[in-house]
C-alpha positions in Angstrom: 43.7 -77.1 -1.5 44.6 -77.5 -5.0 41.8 -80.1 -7.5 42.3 -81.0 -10.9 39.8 -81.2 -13.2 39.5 -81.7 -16.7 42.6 -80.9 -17.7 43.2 -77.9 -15.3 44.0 -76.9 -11.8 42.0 -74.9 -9.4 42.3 -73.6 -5.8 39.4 -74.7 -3.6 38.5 -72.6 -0.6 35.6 -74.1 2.0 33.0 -71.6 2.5 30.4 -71.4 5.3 28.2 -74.3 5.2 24.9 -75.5 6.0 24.7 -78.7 8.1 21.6 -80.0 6.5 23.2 -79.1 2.5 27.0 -80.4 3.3 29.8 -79.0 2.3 30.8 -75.5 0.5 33.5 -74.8 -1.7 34.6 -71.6 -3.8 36.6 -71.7 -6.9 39.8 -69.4 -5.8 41.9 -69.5 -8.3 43.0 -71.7 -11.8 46.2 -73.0 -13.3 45.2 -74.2 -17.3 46.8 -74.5 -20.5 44.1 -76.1 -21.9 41.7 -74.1 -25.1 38.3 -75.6 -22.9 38.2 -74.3 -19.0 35.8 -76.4 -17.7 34.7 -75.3 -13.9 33.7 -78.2 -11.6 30.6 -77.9 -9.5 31.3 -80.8 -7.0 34.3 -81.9 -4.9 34.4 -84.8 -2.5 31.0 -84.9 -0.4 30.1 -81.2 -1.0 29.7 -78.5 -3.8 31.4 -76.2 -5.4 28.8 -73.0 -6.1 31.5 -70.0 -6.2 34.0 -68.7 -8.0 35.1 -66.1 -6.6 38.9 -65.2 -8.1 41.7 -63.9 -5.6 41.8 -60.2 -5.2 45.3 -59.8 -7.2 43.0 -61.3 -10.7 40.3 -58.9 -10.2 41.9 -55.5 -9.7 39.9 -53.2 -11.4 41.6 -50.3 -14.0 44.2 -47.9 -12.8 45.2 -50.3 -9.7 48.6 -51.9 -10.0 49.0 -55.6 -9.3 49.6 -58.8 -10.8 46.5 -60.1 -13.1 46.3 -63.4 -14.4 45.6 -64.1 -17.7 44.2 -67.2 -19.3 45.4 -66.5 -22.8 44.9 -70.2 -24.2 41.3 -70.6 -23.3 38.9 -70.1 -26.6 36.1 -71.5 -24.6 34.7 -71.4 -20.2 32.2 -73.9 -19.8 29.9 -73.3 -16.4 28.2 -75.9 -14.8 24.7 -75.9 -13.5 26.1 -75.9 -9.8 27.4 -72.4 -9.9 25.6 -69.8 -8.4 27.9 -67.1 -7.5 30.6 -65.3 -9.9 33.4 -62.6 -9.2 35.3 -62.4 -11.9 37.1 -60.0 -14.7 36.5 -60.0 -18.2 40.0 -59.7 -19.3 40.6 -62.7 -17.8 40.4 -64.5 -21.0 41.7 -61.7 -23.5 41.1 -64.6 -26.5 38.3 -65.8 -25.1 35.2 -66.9 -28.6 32.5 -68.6 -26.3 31.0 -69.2 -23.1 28.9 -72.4 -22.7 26.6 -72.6 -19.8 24.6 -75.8 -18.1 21.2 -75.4 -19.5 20.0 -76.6 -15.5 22.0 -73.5 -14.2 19.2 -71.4 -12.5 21.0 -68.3 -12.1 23.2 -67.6 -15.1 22.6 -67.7 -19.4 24.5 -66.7 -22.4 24.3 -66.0 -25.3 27.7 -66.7 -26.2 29.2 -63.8 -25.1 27.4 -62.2 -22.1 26.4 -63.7 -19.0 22.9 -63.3 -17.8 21.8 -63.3 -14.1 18.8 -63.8 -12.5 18.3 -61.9 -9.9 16.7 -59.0 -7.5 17.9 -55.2 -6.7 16.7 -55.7 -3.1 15.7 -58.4 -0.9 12.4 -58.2 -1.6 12.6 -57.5 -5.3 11.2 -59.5 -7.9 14.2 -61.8 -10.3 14.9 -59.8 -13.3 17.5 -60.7 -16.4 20.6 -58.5 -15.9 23.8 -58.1 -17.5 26.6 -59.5 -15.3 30.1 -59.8 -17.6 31.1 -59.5 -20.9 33.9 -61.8 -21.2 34.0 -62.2 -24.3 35.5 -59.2 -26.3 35.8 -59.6 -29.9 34.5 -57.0 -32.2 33.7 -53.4 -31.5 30.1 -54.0 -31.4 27.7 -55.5 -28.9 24.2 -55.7 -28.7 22.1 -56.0 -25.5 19.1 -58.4 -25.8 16.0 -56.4 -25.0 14.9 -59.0 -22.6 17.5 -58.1 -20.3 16.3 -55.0 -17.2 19.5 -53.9 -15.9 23.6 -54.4 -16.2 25.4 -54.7 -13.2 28.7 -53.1 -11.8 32.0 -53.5 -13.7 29.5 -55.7 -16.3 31.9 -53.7 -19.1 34.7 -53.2 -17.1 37.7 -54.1 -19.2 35.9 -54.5 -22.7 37.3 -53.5 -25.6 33.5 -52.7 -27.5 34.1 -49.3 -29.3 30.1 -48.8 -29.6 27.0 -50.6 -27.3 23.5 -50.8 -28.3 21.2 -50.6 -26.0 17.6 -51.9 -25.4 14.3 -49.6 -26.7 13.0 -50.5 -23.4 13.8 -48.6 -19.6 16.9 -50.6 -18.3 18.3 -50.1 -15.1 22.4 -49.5 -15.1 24.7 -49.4 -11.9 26.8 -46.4 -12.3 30.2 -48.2 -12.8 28.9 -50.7 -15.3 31.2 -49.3 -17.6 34.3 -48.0 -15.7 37.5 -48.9 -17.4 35.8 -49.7 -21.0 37.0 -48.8 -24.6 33.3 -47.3 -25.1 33.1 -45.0 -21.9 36.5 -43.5 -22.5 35.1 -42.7 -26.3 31.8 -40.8 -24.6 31.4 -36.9 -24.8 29.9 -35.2 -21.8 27.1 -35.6 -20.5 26.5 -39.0 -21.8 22.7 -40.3 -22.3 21.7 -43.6 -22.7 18.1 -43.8 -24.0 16.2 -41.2 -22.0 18.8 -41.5 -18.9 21.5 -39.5 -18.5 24.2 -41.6 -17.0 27.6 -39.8 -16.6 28.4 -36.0 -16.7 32.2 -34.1 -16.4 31.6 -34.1 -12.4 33.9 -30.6 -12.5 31.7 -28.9 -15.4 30.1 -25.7 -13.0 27.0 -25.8 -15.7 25.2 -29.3 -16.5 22.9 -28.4 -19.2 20.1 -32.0 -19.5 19.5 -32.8 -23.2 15.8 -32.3 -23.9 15.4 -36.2 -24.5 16.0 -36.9 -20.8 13.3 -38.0 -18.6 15.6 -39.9 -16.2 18.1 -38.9 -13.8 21.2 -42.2 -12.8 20.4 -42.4 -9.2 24.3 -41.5 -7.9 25.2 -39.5 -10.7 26.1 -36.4 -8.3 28.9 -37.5 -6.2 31.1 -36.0 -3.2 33.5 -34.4 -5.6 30.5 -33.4 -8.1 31.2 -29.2 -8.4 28.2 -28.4 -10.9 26.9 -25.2 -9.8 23.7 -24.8 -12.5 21.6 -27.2 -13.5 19.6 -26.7 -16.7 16.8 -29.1 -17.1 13.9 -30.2 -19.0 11.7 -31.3 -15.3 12.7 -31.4 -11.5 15.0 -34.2 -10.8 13.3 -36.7 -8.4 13.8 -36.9 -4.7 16.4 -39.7 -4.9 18.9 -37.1 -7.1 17.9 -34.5 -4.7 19.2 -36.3 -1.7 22.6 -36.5 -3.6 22.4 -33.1 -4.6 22.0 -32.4 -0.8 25.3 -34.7 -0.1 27.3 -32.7 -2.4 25.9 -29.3 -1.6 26.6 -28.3 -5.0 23.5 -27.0 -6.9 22.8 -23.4 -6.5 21.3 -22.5 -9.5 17.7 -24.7 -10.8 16.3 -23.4 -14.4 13.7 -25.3 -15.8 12.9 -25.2 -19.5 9.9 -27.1 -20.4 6.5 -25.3 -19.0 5.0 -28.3 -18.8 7.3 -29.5 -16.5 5.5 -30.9 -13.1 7.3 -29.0 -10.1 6.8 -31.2 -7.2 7.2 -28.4 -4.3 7.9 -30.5 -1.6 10.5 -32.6 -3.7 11.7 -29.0 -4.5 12.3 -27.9 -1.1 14.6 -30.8 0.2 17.3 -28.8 -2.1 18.9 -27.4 0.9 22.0 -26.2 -1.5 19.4 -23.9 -3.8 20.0 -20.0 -3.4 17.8 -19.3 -7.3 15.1 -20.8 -9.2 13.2 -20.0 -12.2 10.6 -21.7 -14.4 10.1 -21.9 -18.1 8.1 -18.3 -19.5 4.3 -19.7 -19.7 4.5 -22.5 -16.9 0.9 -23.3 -16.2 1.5 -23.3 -12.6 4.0 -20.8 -11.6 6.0 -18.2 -12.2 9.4 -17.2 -11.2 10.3 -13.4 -10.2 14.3 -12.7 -9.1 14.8 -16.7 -8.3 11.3 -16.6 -5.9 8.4 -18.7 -7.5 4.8 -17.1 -6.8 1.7 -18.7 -8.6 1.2 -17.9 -11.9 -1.3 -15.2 -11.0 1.1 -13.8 -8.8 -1.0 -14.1 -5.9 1.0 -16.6 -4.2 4.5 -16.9 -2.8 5.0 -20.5 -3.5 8.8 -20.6 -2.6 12.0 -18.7 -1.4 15.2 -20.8 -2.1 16.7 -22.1 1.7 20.0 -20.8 0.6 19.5 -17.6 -1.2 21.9 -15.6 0.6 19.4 -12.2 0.5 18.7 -10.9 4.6 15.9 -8.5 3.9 13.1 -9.7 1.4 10.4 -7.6 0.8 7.2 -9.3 -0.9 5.8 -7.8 -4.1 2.5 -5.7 -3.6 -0.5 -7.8 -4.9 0.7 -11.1 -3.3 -2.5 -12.6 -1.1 -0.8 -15.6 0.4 2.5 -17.1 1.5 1.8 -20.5 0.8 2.4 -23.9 3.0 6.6 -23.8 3.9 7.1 -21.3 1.3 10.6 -19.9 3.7 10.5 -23.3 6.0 14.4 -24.1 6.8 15.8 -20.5 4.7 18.9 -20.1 6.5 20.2 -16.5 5.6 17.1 -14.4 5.9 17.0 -12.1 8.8 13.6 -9.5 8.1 10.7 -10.0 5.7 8.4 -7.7 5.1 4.6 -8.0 4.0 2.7 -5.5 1.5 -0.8 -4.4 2.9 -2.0 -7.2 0.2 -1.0 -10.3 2.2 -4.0 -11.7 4.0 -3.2 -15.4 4.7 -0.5 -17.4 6.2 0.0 -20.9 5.6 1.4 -24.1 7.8 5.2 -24.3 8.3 5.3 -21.0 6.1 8.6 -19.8 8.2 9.7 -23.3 10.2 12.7 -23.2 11.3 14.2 -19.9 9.6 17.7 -19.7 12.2 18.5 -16.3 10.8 15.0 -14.6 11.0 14.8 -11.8 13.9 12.1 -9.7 12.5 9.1 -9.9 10.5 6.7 -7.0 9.2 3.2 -8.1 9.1 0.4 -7.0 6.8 -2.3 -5.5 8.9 -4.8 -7.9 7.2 -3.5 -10.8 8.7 -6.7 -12.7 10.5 -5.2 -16.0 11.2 -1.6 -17.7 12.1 -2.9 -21.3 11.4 -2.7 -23.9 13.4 0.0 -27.6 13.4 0.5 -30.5 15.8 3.7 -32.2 17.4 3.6 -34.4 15.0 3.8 -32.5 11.7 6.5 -30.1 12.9 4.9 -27.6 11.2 4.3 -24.0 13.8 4.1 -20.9 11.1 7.4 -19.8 13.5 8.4 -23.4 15.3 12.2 -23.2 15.6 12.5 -19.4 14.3 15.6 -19.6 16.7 17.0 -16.0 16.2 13.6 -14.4 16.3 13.2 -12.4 20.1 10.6 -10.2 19.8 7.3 -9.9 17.5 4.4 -7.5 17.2 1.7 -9.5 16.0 -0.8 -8.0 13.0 -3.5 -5.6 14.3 -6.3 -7.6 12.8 -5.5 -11.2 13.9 -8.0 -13.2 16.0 -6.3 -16.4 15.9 -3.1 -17.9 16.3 -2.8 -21.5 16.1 -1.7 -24.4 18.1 2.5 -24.2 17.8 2.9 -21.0 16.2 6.0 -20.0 18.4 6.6 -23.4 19.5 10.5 -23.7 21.0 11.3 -20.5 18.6 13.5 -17.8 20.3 11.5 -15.6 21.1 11.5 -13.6 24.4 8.5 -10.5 23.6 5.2 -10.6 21.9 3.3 -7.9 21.3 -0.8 -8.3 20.9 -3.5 -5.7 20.0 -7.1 -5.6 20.6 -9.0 -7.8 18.1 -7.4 -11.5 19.4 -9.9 -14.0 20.8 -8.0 -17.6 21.0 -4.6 -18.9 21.5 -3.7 -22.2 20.0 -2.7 -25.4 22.2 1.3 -24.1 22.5 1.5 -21.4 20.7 4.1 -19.5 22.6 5.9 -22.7 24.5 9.2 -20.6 23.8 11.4 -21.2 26.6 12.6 -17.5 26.7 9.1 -16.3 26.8 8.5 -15.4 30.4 6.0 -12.4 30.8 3.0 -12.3 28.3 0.5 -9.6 28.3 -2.8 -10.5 27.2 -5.5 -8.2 25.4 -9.4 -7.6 26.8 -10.4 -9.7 23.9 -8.6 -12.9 24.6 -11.7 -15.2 25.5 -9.6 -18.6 25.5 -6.0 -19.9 25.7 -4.9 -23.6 24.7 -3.3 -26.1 26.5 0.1 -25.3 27.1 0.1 -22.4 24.8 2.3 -20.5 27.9 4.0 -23.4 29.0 7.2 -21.4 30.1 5.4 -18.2 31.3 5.9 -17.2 34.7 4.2 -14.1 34.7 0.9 -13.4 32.9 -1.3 -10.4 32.7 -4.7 -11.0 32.0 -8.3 -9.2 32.1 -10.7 -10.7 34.9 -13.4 -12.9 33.2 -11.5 -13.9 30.2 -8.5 -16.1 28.4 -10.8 -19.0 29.9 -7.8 -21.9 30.1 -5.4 -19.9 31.4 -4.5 -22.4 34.2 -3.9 -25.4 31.5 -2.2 -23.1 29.5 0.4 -22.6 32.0 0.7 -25.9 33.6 0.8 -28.8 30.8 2.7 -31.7 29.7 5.0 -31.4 27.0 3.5 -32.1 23.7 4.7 -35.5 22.9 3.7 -36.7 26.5 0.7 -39.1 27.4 -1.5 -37.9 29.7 -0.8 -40.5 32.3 2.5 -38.1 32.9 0.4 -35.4 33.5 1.0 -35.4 37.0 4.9 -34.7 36.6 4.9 -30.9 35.8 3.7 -28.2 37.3 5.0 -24.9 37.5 4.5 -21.4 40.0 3.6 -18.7 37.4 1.8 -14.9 38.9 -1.6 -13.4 37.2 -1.5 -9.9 37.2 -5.4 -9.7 37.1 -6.5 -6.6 35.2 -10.1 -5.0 35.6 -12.1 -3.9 32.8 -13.8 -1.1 34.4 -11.5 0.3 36.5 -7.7 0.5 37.0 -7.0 -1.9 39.9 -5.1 -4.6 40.0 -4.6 -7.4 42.3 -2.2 -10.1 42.1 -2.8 -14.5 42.0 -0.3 -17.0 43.0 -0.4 -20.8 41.0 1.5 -22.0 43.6 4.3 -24.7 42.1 3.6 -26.9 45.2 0.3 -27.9 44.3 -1.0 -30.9 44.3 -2.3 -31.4 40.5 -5.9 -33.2 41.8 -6.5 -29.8 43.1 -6.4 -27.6 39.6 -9.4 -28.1 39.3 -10.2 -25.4 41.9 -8.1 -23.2 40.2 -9.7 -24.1 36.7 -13.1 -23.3 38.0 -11.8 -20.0 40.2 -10.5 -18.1 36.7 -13.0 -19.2 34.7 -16.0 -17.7 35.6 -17.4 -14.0 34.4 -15.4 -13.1 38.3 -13.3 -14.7 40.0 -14.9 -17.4 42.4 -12.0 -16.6 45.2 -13.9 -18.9 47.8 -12.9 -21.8 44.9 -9.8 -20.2 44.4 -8.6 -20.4 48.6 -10.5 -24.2 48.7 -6.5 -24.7 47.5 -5.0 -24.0 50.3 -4.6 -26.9 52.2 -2.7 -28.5 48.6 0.0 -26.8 49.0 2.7 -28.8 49.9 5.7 -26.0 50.2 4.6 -24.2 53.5 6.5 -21.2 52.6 4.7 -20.9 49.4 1.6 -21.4 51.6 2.5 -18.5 52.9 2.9 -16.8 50.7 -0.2 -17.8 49.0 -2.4 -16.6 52.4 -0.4 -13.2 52.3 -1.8 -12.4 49.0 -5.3 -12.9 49.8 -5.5 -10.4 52.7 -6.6 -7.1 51.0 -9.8 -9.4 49.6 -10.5 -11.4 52.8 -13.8 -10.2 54.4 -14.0 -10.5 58.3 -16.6 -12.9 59.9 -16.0 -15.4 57.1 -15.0 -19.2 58.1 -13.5 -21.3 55.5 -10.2 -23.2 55.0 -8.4 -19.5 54.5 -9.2 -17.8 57.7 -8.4 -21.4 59.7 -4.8 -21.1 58.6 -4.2 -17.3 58.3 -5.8 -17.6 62.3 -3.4 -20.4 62.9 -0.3 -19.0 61.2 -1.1 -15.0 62.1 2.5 -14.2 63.6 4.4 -15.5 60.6 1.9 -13.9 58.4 2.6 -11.0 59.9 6.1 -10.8 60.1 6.5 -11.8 56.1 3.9 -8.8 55.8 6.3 -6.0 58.0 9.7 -8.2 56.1 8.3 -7.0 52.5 7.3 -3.7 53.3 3.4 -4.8 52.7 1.7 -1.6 54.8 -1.9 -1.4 53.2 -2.0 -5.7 53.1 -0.3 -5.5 57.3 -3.1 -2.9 58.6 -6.2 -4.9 56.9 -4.6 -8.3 58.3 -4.3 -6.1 61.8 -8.0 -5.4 61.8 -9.1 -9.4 61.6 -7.6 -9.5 65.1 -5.8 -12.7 65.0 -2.3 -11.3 66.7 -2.0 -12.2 69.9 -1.0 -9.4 72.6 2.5 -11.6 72.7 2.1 -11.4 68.5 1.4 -8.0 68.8 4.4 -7.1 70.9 7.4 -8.9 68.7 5.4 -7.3 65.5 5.8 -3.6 67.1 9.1 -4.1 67.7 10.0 -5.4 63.5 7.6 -2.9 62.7 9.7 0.6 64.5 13.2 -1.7 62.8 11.4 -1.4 59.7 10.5 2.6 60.6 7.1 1.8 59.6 5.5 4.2 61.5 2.1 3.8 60.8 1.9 0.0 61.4 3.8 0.7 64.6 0.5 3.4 65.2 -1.8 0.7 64.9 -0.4 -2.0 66.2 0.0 0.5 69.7 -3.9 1.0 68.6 -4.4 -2.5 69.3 -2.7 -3.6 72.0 -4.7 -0.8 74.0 -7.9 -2.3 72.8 -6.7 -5.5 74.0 -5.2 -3.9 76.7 -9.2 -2.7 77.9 -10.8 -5.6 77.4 -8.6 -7.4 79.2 -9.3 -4.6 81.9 -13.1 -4.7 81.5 -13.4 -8.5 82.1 -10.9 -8.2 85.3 -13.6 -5.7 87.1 
């Protein structure tokens, strides 16, 4: 709908409206020949708050379409109604003055600039900013010092050959200027107080002024190509993240040594393959793009993308520090001088390449993390199989492994304690544990199936085994459980013997199990009371079959009821795997039947095992004469 008003014309478009404020209208577009442009602010029963031009009068530079020009109006008056502008400052190429409603809560001028009130965010507090510059005569302009920040396209279109900008920290959207006189004068990189705004986005080296302290969030684009960065400080995180977007910067030197090097700003550079600090730092030092301590008895940091596979560490280094490889994506060996005695958190996290790693000897302690840090010394160390662990370590912490690849760890004599899981790597299927091992953490061998482990220690072994995932509640517990084989070694002697956790077990009976390992010896009379939970009956089975060679005759517990009950398919799974020694001391509890016995002859001379078949004959004549005796 077309409205004429003082002397001019203007397209009215309804907006969305609020039932208890009437009516909406937006200022579309204007027909005027008149030297005063005078916007309304009311029309009919409702308001006009916008003015919002059409899309072919607001075009920005370098796009091709119609633009209307008001080349009669010397002066735009604004009303105290309007709230809302969209506009282009060569609009009005003849434009002297813009007059606005004293009442207007939003906008100001000075004449020439319109002011806005208004927030960065929704929660931000009002602050003056720079909206257009519609008026273009002269080649200087001078920004109040009042004013906190210039909006996009604010210049866009001004003729201004030179800008002067406030003493005070302003904030500037990076296309404030785009398609201005002034930004097409600039030289590379351009600076405005301490900031630096713009740089040639193609340059491979950006080399920061020394009068920077203040990066333009945005500056690095998708196209940015800037290889090097020379720089007074550390860009903050914000520049980082668009660092990461363009995955440009591979080269960080920084001059001033007493720049502060926030490290863990530092490593969110994913793109970095070198590094070095300013001769003198107070903090650190920098050898071949690594930073170490200043001492040089720290590794503090290895670039994520250096593209190095092998890294040895320099003799005289004590400690890798906290994440000091965490996320390195190219490094498949490091090696450790005799001097490294301390590991810290996250120190290798997530390192896909790394398949092999040389300890120090002197290595007492891989520390310990939690589910909710991330932060396992090897967590995520996909590529890495197989490990031998230092000769001196005790410890290693809760997540140290934790879904890594590996497949084979090695341990030596001087380890006491496993962390809560460690070694929950789902390739990691047979672990051997040392004499020394006095107590594993929950879930620390969540996906063993097969452990071997000295009678009377690694207390925990049954929780270790059968846990809940980390980031479970314990009201789950009763979900997993999982069949896994102790190879139980003796310290005084070579035998072995080997203990079913039966998958099929009812979880309110691990306690049994718990209390059966844990002791000095093994309590098997606690360790059969689990029997009857077994809900898989060949597992059951199974699980009475391995307890025969230990099973002393004359005893009457829950065992000997069901190997009594089930003797004949005991038995025959005994003759079926071959068991001789675990057949003949089942024979001599004498709980075959003379029918038993004959069926179990006859699998025994298929099998050709002759010597069952010799005892078994043995027995049924035994039977045979009692039978006999108590007939006379």
């Amino acid at each position: 709908m077309m409205y004429e008003y003082r002397g001019s014309r203007f397209e009215l478009e309804e907006i969305d409206s609020w039932p208890r404020k009437g009516r909406r209208y937006q200022i579309t577009d204007i027909e005027t020949e008149s030297s005063d442009l005078w916007l309304p602010d009311t029309y009919g029963d409702g308001r006009v708050d916008s003015w919002e031009m059409k899309e072919e009068d607001i075009l920005w530079p370098g796009e091709h379409a119609r633009k209307r020009s008001f080349s009669d109006v010397r002066v735009l008056h604004i009303p105290k109604g309007i709230t809302e502008i969209r506009i282009r400052n060569d609009l009005f190429p003849k434009l002297e003055r813009v007059e606005i409603d004293e009442e207007n809560e939003i906008f100001s001028t000075d004449g020439r600039l319109i002011f806005a009130m208004e927030s960065r965010n929704y929660y931000g507090k009002k602050e003056k900013r720079l909206k257009y510059c519609p008026v273009c005569t002269g080649d200087v302009v001078e920004i109040p010092e009042d004013v906190k920040g210039i909006s996009a396209n604010a210049f866009s279109g001004t003729r201004y050959r030179q800008i002067r900008f406030p003493e005070t920290e302003i904030d500037i959207d990076l296309q404030a200027f785009d398609g201005s006189v002034w930004l097409s004068g600039e030289v590379y990189p351009i600076v405005i107080g301490d900031m630096l705004y713009k740089i040639d986005p193609k340059a491979d080296c950006l080399e920061i002024p020394g009068t920077v302290r203040r990066i333009h969030a945005g500056l690095f684009s998708w196209n940015c190509q800037t290889k090097k960065i020379i720089s007074p400080f550390l860009p903050n995180l914000t520049v980082i993240t668009e660092l990461n977007k363009a995955n440009c910067c591979r080269s960080l030197e920084i001059t001033s040594a007493q720049a502060n090097i926030n490290l863990r700003n530092l490593r969110k550079l994913e793109s970095l393959e070198e590094v070095s600090v300013a001769s003198g730092h107070k903090r650190f030092q920098t050898i071949e793009g690594v930073i170490f301590s200043a001492d040089g008895r720290k590794l503090v940091y290895y670039p994520s993308a250096k593209r190095d596979i092998r890294y040895v560490i320099p003799d005289g280094v004590q400690k890798i520090e906290e994440s000091a490889f965490a996320s390195q994506k190219y490094l498949k060996e490091i090696v450790m001088p005799e001097s490294v005695c301390s590991i810290g958190t996250r120190a290798f996290y997530a390192c896909e390449s790394l398949d092999t790693v040389r300890f120090s000897p002197n290595i007492r302690e891989i520390p310990d993390s939690n589910a909710y840090q991330k932060g396992g010394v090897f967590e995520g160390c996909d590529s890495l199989k197989r490990i031998e662990m230092p000769e001196g370590l005790t410890y290693l912490g809760s997540f140290a492994f934790y879904k890594s690849g590996l497949r084979e760890i090695t341990f030596h004599s001087h380890l006491q304690q496993i962390g809560e899981y460690a070694l929950m790597a789902r390739q990691l299927t047979v672990v051997y544990l040392p004499e020394s091992v006095n107590r594993v953490g929950k879930g620390a061998l969540f996906y063993v199936k097969h452990v071997y482990a000295y009678e009377g220690s690694a207390k925990g072994l049954i929780s270790a085994v059968n846990a809940v995932e980390p980031d479970m509640k314990d009201k789950s517990a009763n979900v997993v459980w999982t069949r896994f084989e102790v190879t139980v070694l003796h310290r005084k002697s070579e035998q072995q013997e080997e203990l079913l956790i039966p998958g099929s077990l009812t979880r309110s009976a691990a306690y049994h199990l718990d209390m059966a390992w844990n002791s000095e010896q093994i309590d098997y009379e606690e360790y059969d009371e689990c029997l009857d939970k077994i809900n898989n009956s060949a597992e059951k089975l199974e699980f009475a079959r391995r307890g025969i060679l230990r099973h002393r005759t004359g005893e009457e517990n829950v065992y000997t009821e069901y190997i009594r009950r089930m003797s004949y398919k005991i038995g025959t799974g005994l003759l079926e795997d071959g068991k001789e020694k675990e057949f003949l001391s089942f024979l001599k509890m004498d709980y075959l039947s003379a029918e038993s016995l004959v069926k179990l002859l006859r699998l025994s001379n298929q099998k050709g095992m002759t010597v069952c078949s010799a005892y078994i004959m043995e027995m049924q004549n035994k039977k045979e004469k009692k039978r006999a005796g108590f007939r006379l």
